[in-house]
Kinemage of the C-alpha trace (Angstrom):
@kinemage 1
@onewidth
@group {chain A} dominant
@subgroup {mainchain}
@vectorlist {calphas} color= white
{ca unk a 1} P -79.973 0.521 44.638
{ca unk a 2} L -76.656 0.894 46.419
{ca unk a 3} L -76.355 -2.546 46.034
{ca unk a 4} L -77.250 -2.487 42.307
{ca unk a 5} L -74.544 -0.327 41.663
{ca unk a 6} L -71.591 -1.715 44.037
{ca unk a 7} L -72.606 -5.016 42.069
{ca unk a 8} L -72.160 -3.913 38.821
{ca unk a 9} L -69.042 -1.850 39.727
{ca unk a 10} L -67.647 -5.051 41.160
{ca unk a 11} L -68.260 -6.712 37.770
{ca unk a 12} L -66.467 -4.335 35.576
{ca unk a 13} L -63.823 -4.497 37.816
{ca unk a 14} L -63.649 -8.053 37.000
{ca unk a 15} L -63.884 -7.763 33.526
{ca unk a 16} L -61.169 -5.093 33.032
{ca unk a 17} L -58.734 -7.005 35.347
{ca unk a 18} L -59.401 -10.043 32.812
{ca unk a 19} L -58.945 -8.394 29.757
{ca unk a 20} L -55.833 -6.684 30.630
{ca unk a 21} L -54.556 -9.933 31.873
{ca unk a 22} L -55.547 -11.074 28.491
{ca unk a 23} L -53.485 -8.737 26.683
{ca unk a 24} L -50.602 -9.309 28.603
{ca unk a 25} L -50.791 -12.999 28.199
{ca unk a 26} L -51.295 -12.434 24.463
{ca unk a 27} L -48.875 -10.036 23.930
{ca unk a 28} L -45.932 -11.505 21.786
{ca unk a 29} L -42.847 -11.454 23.019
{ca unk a 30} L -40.188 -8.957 22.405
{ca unk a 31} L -37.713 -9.884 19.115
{ca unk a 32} L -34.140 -10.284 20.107
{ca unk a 33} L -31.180 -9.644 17.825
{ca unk a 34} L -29.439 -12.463 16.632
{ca unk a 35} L -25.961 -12.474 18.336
{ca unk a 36} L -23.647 -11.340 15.516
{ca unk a 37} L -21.379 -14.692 14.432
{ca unk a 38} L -17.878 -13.965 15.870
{ca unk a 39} L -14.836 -13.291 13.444
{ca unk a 40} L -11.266 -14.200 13.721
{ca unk a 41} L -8.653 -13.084 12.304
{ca unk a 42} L -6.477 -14.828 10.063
{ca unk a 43} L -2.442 -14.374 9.104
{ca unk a 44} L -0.473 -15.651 6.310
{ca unk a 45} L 2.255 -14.969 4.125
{ca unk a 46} L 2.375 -14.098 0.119
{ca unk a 47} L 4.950 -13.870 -1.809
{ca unk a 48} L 5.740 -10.857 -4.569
{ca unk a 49} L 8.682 -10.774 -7.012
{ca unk a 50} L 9.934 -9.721 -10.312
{ca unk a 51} L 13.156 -9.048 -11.933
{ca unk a 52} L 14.429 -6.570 -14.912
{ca unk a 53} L 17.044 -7.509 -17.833
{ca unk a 54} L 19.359 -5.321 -19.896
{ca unk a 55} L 18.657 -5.544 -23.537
{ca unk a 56} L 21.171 -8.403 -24.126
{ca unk a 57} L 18.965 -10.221 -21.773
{ca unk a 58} L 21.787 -9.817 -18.325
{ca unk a 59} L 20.190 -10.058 -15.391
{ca unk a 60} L 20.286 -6.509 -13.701
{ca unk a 61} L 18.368 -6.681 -10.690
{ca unk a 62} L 15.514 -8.843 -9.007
{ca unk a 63} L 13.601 -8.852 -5.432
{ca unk a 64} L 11.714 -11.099 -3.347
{ca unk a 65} L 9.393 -10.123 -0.640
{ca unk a 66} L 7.860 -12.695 1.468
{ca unk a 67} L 4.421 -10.299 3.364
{ca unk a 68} L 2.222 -11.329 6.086
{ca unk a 69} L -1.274 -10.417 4.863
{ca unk a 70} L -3.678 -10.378 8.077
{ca unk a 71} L -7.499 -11.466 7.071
{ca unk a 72} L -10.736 -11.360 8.689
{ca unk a 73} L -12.571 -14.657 8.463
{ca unk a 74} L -16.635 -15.660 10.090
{ca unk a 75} L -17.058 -18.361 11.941
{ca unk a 76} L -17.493 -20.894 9.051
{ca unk a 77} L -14.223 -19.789 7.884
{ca unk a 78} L -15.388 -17.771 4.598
{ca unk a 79} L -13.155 -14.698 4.103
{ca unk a 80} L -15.429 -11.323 5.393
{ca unk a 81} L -14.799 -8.779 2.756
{ca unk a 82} L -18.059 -6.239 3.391
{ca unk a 83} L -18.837 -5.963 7.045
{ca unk a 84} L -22.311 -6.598 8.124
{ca unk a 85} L -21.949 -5.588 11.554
{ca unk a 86} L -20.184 -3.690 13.914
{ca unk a 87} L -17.642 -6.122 14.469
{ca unk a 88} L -17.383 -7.343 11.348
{ca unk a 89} L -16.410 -3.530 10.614
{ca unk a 90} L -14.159 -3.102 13.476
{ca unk a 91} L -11.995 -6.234 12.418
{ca unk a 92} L -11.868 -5.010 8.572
{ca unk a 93} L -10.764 -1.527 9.617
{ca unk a 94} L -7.996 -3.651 12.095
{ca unk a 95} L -6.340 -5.707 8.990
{ca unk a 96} L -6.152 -2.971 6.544
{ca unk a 97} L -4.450 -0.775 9.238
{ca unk a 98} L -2.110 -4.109 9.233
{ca unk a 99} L -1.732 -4.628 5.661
{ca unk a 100} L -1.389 -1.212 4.751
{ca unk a 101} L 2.009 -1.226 6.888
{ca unk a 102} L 3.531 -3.259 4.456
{ca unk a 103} L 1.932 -2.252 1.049
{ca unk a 104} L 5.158 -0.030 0.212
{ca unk a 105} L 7.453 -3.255 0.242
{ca unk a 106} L 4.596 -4.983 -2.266
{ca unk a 107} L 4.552 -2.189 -4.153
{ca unk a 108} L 8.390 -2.021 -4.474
{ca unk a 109} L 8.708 1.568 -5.244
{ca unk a 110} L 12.185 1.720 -4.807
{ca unk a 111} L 12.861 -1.196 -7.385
{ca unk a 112} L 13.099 0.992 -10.165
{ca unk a 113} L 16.395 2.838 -9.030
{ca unk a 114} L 17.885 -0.255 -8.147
{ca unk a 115} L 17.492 -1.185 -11.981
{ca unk a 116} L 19.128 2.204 -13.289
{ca unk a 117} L 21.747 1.828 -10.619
{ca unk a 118} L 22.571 -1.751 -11.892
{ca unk a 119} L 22.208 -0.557 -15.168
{ca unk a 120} L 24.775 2.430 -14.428
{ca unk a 121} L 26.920 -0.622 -12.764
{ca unk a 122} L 26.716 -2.920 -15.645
{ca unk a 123} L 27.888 -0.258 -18.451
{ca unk a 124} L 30.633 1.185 -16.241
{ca unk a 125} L 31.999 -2.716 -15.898
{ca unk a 126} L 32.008 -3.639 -19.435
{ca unk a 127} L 33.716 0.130 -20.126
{ca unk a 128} L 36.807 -1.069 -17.642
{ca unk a 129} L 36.417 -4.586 -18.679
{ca unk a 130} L 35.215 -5.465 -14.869
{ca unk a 131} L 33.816 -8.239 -13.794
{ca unk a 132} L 29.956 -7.322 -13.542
{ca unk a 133} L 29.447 -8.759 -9.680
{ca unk a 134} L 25.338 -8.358 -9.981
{ca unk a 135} L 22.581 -9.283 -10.424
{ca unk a 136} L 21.483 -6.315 -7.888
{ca unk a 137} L 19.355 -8.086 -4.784
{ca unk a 138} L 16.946 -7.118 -2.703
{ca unk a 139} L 14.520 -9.529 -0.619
{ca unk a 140} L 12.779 -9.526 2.438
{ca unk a 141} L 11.720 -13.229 4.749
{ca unk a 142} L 9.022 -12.119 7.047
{ca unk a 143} L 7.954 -15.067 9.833
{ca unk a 144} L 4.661 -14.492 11.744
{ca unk a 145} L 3.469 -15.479 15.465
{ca unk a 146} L -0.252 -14.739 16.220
{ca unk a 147} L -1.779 -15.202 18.893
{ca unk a 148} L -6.140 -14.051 19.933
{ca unk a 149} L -4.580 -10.709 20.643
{ca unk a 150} L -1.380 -10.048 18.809
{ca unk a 151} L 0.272 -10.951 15.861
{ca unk a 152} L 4.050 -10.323 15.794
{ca unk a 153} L 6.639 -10.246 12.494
{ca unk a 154} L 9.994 -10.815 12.484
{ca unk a 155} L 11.846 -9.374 9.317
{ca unk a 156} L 15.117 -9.900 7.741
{ca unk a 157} L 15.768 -7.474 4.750
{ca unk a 158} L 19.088 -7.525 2.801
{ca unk a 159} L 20.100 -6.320 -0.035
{ca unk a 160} L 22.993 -6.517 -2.430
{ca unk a 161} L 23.535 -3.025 -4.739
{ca unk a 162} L 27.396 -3.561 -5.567
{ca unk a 163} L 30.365 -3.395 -2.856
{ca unk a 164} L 32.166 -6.418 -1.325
{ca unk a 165} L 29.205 -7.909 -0.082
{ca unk a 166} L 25.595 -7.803 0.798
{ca unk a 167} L 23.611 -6.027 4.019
{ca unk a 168} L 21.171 -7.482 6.281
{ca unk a 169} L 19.035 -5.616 8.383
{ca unk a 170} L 16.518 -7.441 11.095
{ca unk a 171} L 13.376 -5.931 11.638
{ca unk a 172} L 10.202 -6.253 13.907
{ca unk a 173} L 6.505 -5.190 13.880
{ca unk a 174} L 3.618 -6.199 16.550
{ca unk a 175} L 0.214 -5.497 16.418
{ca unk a 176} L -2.483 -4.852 19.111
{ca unk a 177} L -5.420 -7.065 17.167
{ca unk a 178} L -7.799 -5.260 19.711
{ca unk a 179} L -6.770 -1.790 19.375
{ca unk a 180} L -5.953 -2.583 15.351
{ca unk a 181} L -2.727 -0.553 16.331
{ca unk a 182} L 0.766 -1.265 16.043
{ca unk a 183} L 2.371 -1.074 19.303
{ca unk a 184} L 5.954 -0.378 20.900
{ca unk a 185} L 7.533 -2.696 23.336
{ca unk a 186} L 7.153 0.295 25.592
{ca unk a 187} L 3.363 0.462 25.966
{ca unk a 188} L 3.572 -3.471 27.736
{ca unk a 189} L 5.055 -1.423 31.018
{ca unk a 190} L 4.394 1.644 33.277
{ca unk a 191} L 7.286 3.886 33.369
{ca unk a 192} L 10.826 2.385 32.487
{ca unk a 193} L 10.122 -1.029 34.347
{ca unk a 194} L 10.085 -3.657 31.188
{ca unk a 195} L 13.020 -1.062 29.836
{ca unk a 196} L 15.328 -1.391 32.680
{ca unk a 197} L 14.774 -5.248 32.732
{ca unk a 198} L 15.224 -6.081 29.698
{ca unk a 199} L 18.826 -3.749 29.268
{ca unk a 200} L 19.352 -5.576 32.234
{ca unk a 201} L 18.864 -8.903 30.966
{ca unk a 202} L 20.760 -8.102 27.485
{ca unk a 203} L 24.000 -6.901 29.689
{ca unk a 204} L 23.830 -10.354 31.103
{ca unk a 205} L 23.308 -12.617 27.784
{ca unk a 206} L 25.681 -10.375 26.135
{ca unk a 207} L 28.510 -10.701 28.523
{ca unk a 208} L 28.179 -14.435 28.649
{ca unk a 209} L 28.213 -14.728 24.949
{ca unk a 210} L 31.604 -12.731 24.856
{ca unk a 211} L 32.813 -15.149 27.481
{ca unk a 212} L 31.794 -18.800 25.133
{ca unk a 213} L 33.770 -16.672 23.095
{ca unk a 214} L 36.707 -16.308 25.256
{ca unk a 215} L 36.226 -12.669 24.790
{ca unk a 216} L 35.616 -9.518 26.709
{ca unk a 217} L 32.290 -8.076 25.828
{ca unk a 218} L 33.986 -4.511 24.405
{ca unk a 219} L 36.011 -7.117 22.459
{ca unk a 220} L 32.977 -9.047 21.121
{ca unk a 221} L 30.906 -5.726 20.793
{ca unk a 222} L 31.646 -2.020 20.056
{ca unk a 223} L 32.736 -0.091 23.425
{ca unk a 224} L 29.644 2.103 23.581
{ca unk a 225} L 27.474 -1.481 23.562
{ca unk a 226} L 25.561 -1.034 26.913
{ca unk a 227} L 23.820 2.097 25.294
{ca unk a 228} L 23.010 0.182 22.407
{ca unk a 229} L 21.311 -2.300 24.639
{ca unk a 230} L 19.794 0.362 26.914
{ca unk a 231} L 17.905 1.605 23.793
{ca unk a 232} L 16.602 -2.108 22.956
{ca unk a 233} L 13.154 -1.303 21.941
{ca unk a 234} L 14.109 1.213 19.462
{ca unk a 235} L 15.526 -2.252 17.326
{ca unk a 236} L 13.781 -5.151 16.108
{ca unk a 237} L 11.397 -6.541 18.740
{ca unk a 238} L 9.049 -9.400 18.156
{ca unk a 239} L 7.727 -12.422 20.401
{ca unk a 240} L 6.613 -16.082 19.390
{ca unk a 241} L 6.008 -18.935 21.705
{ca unk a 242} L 9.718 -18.833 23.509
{ca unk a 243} L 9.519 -15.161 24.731
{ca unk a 244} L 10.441 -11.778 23.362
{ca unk a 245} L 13.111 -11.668 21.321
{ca unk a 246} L 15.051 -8.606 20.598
{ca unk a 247} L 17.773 -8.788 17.591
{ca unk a 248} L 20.459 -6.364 16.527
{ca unk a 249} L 21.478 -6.472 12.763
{ca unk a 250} L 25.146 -6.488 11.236
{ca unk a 251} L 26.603 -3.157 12.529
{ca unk a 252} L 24.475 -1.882 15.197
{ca unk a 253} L 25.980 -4.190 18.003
{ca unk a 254} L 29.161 -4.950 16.692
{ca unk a 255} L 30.949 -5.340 13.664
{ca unk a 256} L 29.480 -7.264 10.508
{ca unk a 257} L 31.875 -10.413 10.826
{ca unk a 258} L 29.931 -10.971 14.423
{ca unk a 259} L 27.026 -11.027 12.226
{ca unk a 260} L 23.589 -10.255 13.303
{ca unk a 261} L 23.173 -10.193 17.378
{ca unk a 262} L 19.713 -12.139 19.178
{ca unk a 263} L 18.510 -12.276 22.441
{ca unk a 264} L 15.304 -14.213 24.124
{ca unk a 265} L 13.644 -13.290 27.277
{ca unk a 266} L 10.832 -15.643 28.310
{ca unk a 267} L 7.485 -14.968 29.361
{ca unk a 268} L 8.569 -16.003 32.827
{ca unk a 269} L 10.773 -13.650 33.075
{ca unk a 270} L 9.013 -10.657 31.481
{ca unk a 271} L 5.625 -11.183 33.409
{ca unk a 272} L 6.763 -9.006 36.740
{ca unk a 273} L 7.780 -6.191 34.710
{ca unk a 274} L 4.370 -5.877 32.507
{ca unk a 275} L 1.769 -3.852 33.388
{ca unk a 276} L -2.401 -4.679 32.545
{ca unk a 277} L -1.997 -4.015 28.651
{ca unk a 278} L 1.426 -6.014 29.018
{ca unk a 279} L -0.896 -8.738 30.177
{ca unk a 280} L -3.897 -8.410 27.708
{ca unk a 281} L -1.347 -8.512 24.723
{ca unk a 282} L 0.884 -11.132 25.573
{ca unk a 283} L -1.931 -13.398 27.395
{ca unk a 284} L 0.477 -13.658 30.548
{ca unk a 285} L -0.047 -13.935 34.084
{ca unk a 286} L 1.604 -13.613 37.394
C-alpha cells in the first residue's frame, strides 16, 4: 500500500512539473514598446516685411526682419506639429520657447509709431520746405549656427528714424536645445574662469588692433574700454564653427566712425576655461 501511494505521488509529481513547464514554454512573450523614432531639430530663416505710404503715395516708413524659426522634424524629415510621445513633446515645448523669443520683432509692434513719427517728419519738412531725408528704416539680418546641442544667432538691427545717419546695434542669442533654454555665456564656466579669460583675451586683440592702427588703444577706444571688455558677456555673444565671437556695436566700444567692434576666441582656446555644461553645449573637449 505504501508503495501504491509513493507511486502515485511520484506520478503527479511528474505531471505537475510537466504542465507547468508547459505553460511556461507556451507562455507568449512579453510586448515591448516600439522605440519612439528620434526627432531633430531643424533651423531656418523667414523673412517678414511691409511698408506704409502717406496719402500722396511717399514712402514713410518700411522694415525688414530676417527670423530664425527653429522646427522639430521625425526621422523621415516630415515637420512634427502634435507630439505623440514624450519626446516628441519635449522638443515642441523646446522650439516654441525659441520662437517665441523673437515673435515681438515678427509682430513689429513698434512699427506703427515709426509711421506717425515719419508722418510727423514728413509734414514738418514740407512746412519749412526741407528736404524729407526718409523713408524711416528699420531691419534686422539674423545668421544662425546650430549645432546637436545649440543653436546660436547673431543679429544686426539698425534703424534709420531721422538724424544724420542711421544706428546699428549687434545682437546675440544661444540656446541650450537640451534644456530648451536660452543660456548666458556665463553658465559655460564655474565661477569667473571663462569671464576672466575671455576680458583677458579681448585686452589683447584690442590692443593689437589699436596698434595696425598706429594707435594707442584709449585712442582707438573710449578710456574706460577695459570695463567695457570686462563686462563682455553682457553684449552680443554668439559662436559658429571659428569660436565664440563677442561683438560691440557703434558706441559701446568706441565712437561710431570706428564702427562696430568683433572679436573671435577659438574653441582651442576656450576649452580650459569651460566647465561640464561648457562642454555638453559647445561639443568640446580637452
Amino acid at each position: 500500500m505504501i508503495k501504491l501511494m509513493a507511486l502515485l505521488l511520484t506520478l503527479i509529481l511528474t505531471a505537475c512539473a510537466q504542465t507547468s513547464m508547459l505553460d511556461v514554454k507556451q507562455a507568449p512573450p512579453p510586448a515591448v514598446a516600439p522605440a519612439p523614432e528620434p526627432v531633430h531639430f531643424t533651423v531656418e530663416t523667414r523673412e517678414w516685411t511691409d511698408s506704409a505710404l502717406a496719402e500722396d503715395g511717399t514712402l514713410l516708413a518700411e522694415y525688414r526682419f530676417t527670423l530664425p524659426v527653429l522646427s522639430v522634424c521625425r526621422e523621415d524629415g516630415t515637420e512634427v506639429t502634435a507630439a505623440e510621445n514624450a519626446a516628441e513633446q519635449k522638443a515642441l515645448e523646446a522650439a516654441a520657447a525659441f520662437n517665441e523669443k523673437f515673435d515681438k520683432w515678427a509682430a513689429a509692434e513698434e512699427f506703427g509709431e515709426v509711421v506717425e513719427g515719419a508722418a510727423e517728419y514728413l509734414d514738418m519738412c514740407r512746412e519749412w520746405e526741407m528736404d524729407w531725408g526718409g523713408p524711416y528704416t528699420l531691419g534686422l539680418d539674423c545668421t544662425v549656427y546650430q549645432t546637436e546641442q545649440l543653436v546660436s544667432v547673431a543679429g544686426t538691427y539698425y534703424s534709420y528714424t531721422g538724424g544724420a545717419h542711421s544706428n546699428t546695434y549687434l545682437l546675440g542669442w544661444n540656446f541650450d536645445l537640451d534644456t530648451g533654454e536660452f543660456f548666458d555665456a556665463k553658465a559655460l564656466s564655474d565661477g569667473t574662469a571663462l569671464q576672466d579669460y575671455v576680458a583677458e583675451e579681448l585686452t589683447v586683440q584690442a590692443c593689437s588692433r589699436a596698434a595696425e592702427a598706429d594707435m594707442a588703444p584709449m585712442e582707438m577706444f573710449w578710456e574706460e574700454y577695459e570695463t567695457v571688455i570686462a563686462d563682455w558677456s553682457s553684449y552680443a555673444v554668439s559662436f559658429d564653427e571659428s569660436g565664440m565671437t563677442v561683438a560691440f556695436s557703434p558706441y559701446e566700444l568706441a565712437c561710431y566712425a570706428a564702427g562696430p567692434q568683433e572679436f573671435t576666441i577659438s574653441y582651442e582656446k576656450l576649452t580650459p576655461h569651460l566647465n561640464q555644461n561648457g562642454h555638453r553645449v559647445l561639443g568640446a573637449v580637452q
